[in-house]
Structure formats: C-alpha cells, structure tokens
N, C-alpha and C positions, 0 to 999 in steps of 0.2 A: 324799338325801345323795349320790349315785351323780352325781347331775348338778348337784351343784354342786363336787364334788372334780373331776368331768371339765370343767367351766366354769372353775375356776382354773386346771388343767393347761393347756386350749387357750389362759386369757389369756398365762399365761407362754411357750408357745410364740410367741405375736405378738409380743410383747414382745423375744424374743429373735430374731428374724427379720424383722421386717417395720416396727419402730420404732424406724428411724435408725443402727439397731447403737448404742445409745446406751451400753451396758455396756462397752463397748472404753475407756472410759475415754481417750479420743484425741478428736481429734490434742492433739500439743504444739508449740509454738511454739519452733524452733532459734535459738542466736546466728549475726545475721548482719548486717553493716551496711549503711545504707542506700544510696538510687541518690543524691539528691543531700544538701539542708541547707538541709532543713527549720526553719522557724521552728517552735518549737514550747515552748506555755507549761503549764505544771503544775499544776492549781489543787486546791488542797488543803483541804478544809472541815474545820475541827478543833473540838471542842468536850470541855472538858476530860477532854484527851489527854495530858495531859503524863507519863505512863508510856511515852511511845512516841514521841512526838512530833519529841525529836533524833534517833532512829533513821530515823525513816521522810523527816524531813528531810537529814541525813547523806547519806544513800544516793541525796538527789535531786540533792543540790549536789555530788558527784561523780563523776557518770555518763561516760564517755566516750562524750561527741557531740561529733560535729564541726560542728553547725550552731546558730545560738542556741536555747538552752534561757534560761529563764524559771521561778519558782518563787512562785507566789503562793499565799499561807498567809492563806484566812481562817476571823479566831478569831471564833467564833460564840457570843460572849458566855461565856467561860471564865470560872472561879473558879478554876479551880486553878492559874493561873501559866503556862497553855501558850506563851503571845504573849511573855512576857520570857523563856522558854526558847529560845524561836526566835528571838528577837532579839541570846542572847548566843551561839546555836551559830553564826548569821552574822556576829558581830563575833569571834570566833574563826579565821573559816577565811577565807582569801585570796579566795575566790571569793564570798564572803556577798551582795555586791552584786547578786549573783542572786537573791536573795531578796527581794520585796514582800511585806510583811504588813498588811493590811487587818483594821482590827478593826469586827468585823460592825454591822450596825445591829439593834435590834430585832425580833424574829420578826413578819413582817406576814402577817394574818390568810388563810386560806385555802391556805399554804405550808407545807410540810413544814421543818424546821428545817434541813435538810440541803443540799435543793436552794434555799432563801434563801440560803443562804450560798453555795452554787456560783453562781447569778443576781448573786452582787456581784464573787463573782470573775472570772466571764465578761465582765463589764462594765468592768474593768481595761483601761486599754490597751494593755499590753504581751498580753492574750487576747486584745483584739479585732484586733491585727496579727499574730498567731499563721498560720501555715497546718493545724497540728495541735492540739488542748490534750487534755493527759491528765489524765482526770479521775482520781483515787486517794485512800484512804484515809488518813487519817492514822496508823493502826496497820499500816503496809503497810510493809516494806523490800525497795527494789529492790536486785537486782544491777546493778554497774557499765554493764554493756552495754543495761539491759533498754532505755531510751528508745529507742537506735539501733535494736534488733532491731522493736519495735511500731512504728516507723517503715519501716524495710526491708519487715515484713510489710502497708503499707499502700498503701507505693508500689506496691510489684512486684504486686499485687493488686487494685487500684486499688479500696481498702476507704473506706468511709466511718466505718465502727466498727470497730474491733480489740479485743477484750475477750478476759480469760485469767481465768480461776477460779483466782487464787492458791492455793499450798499455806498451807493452813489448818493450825493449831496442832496437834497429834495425839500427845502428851504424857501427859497424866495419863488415868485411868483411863476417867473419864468420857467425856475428848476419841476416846480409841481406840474406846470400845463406841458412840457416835454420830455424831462428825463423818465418818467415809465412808459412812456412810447418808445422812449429808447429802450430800456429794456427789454420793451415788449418784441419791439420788431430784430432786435438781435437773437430773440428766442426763437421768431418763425424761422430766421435765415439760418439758422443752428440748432434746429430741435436738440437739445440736454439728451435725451434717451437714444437719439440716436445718433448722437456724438459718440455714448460710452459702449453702443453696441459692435463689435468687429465684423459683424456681415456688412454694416453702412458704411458708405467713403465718405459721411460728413464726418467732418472735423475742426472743433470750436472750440477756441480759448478765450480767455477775459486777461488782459495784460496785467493787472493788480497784485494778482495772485497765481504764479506758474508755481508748483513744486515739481521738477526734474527729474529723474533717477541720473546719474551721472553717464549710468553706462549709454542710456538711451539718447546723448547728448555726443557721447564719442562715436555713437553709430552713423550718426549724422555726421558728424563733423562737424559738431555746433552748431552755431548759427551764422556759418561761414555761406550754408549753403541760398540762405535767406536773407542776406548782408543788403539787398536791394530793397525790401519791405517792407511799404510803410506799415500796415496791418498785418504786423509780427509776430503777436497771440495767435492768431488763426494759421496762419505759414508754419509758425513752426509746431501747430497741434497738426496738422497735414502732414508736416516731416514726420513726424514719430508715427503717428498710425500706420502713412506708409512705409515705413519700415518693419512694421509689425506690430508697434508696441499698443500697449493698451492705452486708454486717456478716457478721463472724466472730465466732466464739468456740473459744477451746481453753481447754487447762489448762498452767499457768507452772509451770516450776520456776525462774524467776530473778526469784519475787516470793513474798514468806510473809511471812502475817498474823502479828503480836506479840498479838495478844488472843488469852487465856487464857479457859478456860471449865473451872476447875477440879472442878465436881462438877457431879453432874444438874442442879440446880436453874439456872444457868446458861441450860444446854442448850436447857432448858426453856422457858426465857423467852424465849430468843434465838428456838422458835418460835412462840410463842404473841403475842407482839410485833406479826407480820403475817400469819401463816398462815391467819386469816379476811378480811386482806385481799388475800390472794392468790384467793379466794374470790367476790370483789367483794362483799362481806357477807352473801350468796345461801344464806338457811333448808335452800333446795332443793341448792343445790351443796354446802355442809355432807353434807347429806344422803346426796347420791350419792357424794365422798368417802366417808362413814363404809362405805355398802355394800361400795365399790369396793376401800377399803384391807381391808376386812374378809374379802372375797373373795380380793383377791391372798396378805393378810400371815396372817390367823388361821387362815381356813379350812384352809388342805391342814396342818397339823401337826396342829390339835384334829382331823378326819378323819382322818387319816392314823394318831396313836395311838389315836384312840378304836376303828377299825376293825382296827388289831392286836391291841388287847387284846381284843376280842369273839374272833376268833380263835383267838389263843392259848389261853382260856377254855373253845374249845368242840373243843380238840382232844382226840382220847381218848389212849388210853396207846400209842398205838400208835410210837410215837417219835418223834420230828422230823421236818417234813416238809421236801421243796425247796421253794425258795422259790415258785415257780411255782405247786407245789400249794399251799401256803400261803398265796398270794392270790387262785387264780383257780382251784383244782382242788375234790377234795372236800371239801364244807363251806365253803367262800370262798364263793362266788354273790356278792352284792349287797356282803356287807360287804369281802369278798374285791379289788371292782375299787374301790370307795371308799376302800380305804388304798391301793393301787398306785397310784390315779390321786393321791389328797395326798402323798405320799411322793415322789412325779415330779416333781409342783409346787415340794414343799419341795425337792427336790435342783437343780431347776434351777433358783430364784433364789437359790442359794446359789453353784451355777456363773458367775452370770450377775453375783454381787457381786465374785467373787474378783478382777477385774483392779482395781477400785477398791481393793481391800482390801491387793495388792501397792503401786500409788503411793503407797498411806500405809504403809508396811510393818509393819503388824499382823497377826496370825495369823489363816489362812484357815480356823481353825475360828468366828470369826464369822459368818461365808456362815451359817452352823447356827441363828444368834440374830438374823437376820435376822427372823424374825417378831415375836419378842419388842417386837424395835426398832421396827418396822414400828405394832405396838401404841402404843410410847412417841410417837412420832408424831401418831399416829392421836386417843390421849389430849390429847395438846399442843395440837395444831387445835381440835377439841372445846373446850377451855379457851381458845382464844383467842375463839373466838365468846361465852362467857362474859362474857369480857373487854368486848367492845364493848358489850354491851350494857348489862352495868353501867358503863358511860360509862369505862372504864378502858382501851381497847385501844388498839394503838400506842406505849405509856409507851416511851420511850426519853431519857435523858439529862434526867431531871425535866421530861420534856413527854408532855401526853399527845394523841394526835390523833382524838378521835372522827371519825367517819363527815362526809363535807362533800359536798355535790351543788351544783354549781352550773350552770348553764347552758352553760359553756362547758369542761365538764369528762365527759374522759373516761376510761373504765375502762381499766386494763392490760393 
C-alpha cells in the first residue's frame, strides 16, 4: 500500500511540474483586431438545433469585421425546423444576405454525420475563396469582436489552427460538480503549451471554435481525410501539425456553449458517446486507463482514510498526537507514511484543480470531490466501451457509429 500512495504522490507531482503546466488553466485569447481583411467564411453544421440556432446565428451575422465574412448554415437533415429558423432570422436582419444555407444531402456511408456536413460546406464557393473558415458549433454564441480577434491571433502568429475551449454551460447542479473536470481533464490529455509548441506531436482542438487557414485545409484535403471521426477537433489539429502547420489552443471567454446538461445522466452520455473512442476501441488502453485513473483519482483518498483510521484506532489514551507523530512517529510506520503519502496526492490534485475551478466560478471545495468525479468518469469510459460493443456507441442525434476501418483511415 506504501508504494502505491507514494506512486500516486510522485504521478501528481509530474503532473504538476513537468506536463505542460496544464492546470493554469491558460492562456486566454485577448480582443484585438486584425493586420489586414481577411476573407473569411463560417460554416456551421447544424442538425436539429433549433433551441439555439438564432442565437448562435445572430451573433455571427453581427460580428464587427472589417473584411468579408461569410455564413454558411448547413442543415444536416433537421426535423425540427432549424433551416426555416435561419432563413427567417436572415430575412429579418439587414445583413441576412450573408447568410448561405445549404440543406445537407444524405449521411454517405463511412462519415461521421458532422463532418459530411462540414465536407458540403467547405465545398461552397464562397469556402472555397475564403482565406480563413471557422469552423463552429451550432449551440455556440460569439461575441461581437470574436471573428476579428481569431483572425488578429492568426495572422500575427502565422497560425494555421486557432482553436479556444469555449466557456461551457456551468449552471445547474450537475453542470458545476462535472463540467470543469471536464475541462480540467481535457487540459491534461492536451497540455495548451504543448499543443502550440512544434517540437510536440500533441495536438488539441475544442470543436466550438476551429479558425482554419484555407491553405492548410487543401493540404489536407479537408476533412475528407478524417470523414470517419467521431473526435474531429483533435483529428483534424493532428492533420495540420502533421503536415507542418502551426496550431494553437486557449480558452474563450468571448464564445459560450448554449447546451444545457441538466442532470447526470446528460453528463454521462455526453461521455460515454466517445470516450472509448478516444481509446481507438483498444481492450488494453481501456485497461491502462481504468489502472491509471484509479491510481491518480481513487487511490490516495481510499489510502489516505483507510490509513487514518487504522491510526486513529491504534492510538491509546495518551491524547492527541502532532501530526507528524500521528503519521510518521510512534505507531505510524507503514500505515503512518501511506495516509501522508494519499493525503499529499489528494491535496494536490485538488490544488492543481483550483484555477479551473475559479474560470467557472464554483466553489474550491470541489478540488476535495475531485476523486469522486474522477470515479464518475472513470465509470462513464467503462460504459462507453459497453456501448460499442453492443453495436450502440457513438449514438448521437438518432445516429449511431459503430467501429469503421478502412484502408485509408486513420486513428486520432
């Protein structure tokens, strides 16, 4: 027990020193505008969105850019109305004429539902004369300035990707006690710094917010090359770096998701949806995940009180000891450095949550239920592997994507 609370302790020290500084929850992307004027088109893949839809449209068709902007909305075989929503919020506003709406074709076989529908929008010609296209959500609303500022941050950086982790919904109860775990833990799997660095082969996007260079899109060959991916942000920040290009990532404050993730079960699905395919469907990576989360998130608390209460138990009447002796003096020995050493662990990934946990401004006594979460997680993963295998994983938007290999297809 002694050296697996000391094996948690030391992962959390690396963790906190030596990978990325990924906890700083940074950088953030400033308002600032750009060098020149930029063409730049928007394409928006929507599939019944119409809770969200005029919002996140709204907010595109009245950005302050000074160079052409472009807005192309395609509906991806909606039922609920989203394509006549968009078509009266542009016959409404002065500038609508910015607006292209392309209603999708078909889902063709071997393509994720999402990026078919980005592959028609990119194939627009108001894309294909684009010098930037940002690719975004359709539950996304920008601030007025954001186009100009992801422009400004591409030129002056000579970026091929610009991506920002929108602020995510952080509201109801559910969304506070999970979504900055989410963030948090998307920051270790993607240290920010060393996404934007070119000597690192990590490579991490946030789907919300992609700004493109056009060129770096035909190098590729779009996202033809990627057509199978459920976790499409990251695949296609992989495409471009290996190709050479450069890419960033921070986190926005002048772009927040409209989807609502009212209670667990939500949460839940939204990870069990791809988190075995984050996995590349791999028994054995399953596996070392379940180890790895179970060493970082479970281990140092179940050690930590297990080895206080042994203690406590075997202390006689002699009265309370310091704490020093109480872990490591008379009567501590083994059990004694096995709760100091999980108790270290538990304190510093609770330290190491805290600046996440201020950008969402929820209470830094989370950091403390950081394992619990870590658990819920941990659970989630587990169940998405389930998922796949009983031919169910990937379900999103009444589709579902089993497992596809094809020849010409590669993992994320």
């Amino acid at each position: 027990m002694i050296f697996i609370a000391s094996l948690s302790f030391a992962a959390w020290v690396y963790l906190a020193l030596f990978h990325g500084l990924f906890w700083r929850s940074k950088p953030v992307l400033e308002m600032c505008k750009p060098i020149g004027k930029a063409k730049v088109a928007v394409v928006v893949p929507a599939r019944d969105e119409a809770a969200s839809i005029e919002r996140c449209l709204r907010s595109l068709l009245t950005q302050n850019y000074a160079g052409e902007l472009a807005i192309i909305l395609v509906d991806d075989n909606s039922t609920d109305g989203t394509a006549q929503l968009a078509s009266a919020l542009a016959a409404s506003l002065d500038n609508g004429a910015q607006l292209a709406i392309i209603n999708g074709k078909p889902l063709e076989p071997g393509w994720s539902g999402k990026l078919w529908a980005v592959d028609q929008g990119l194939a627009h010609p108001l894309a294909a004369a684009a010098d930037y296209v940002l690719l975004t959500d359709a539950d996304i609303e920008h601030a007025p300035d954001h186009v100009s500022t992801l422009v400004a941050k591409a030129e002056a950086d000579g970026l091929d990707l610009v991506s920002e982790m929108v602020r995510l919904n952080c509201a109801t109860f559910a969304e506070r006690a999970l979504i900055p775990a989410f963030v948090f833990f998307f920051q270790m799997l993607y240290p920010f710094a060393w996404t934007a660095d070119p000597r690192k082969r990590t490579a991490g996007a946030a789907g919300g917010t992609m700004l493109v260079a056009r060129a770096a899109l035909s190098r590729i060959d779009g996202v033809r090359c990627i057509r199978h991916q459920l976790i499409d942000d990251c695949a296609l920040a992989k495409e471009i770096k290996s190709s050479g290009g450069r890419i960033w990532i921070g986190h926005s404050e002048h772009a927040v998701s409209l989807r609502v993730y009212p209670s667990w079960r939500e949460v839940w699905n939204m990870i069990a949806r791809t988190a075995y395919v984050q996995l590349n469907h791999s028994p054995l990576l399953l596996a070392g995940s379940v180890l790895g989360m179970g060493l970082l998130y479970v281990a140092p608390p179940v050690l930590a009180l297990k080895g206080a209460s042994h203690l406590l138990l075997s202390q006689d009447s002699a009265g309370a000891p310091s704490l020093t002796t109480f872990f490591v003096g008379k009567g501590g020995g083994e059990e004694g450095i096995t709760a100091l050493a999980g108790f270290s662990a538990w304190l510093l990934m609770a330290a190491l949550f805290q600046p996440t946990l201020r950008r969402y401004r929820v209470s830094p006594l989370w950091g403390l239920v950081l394992p619990a979460i870590g658990l819920f997680y941990l659970c989630a993963t587990v169940a998405s592997a389930f998922r796949h295998y009983a031919g169910r994983g990937g379900g999103w938007k009444n589709r579902v994507y089993p497992e596809q290999r094809g020849p010409d297809q590669r993992g994320a």
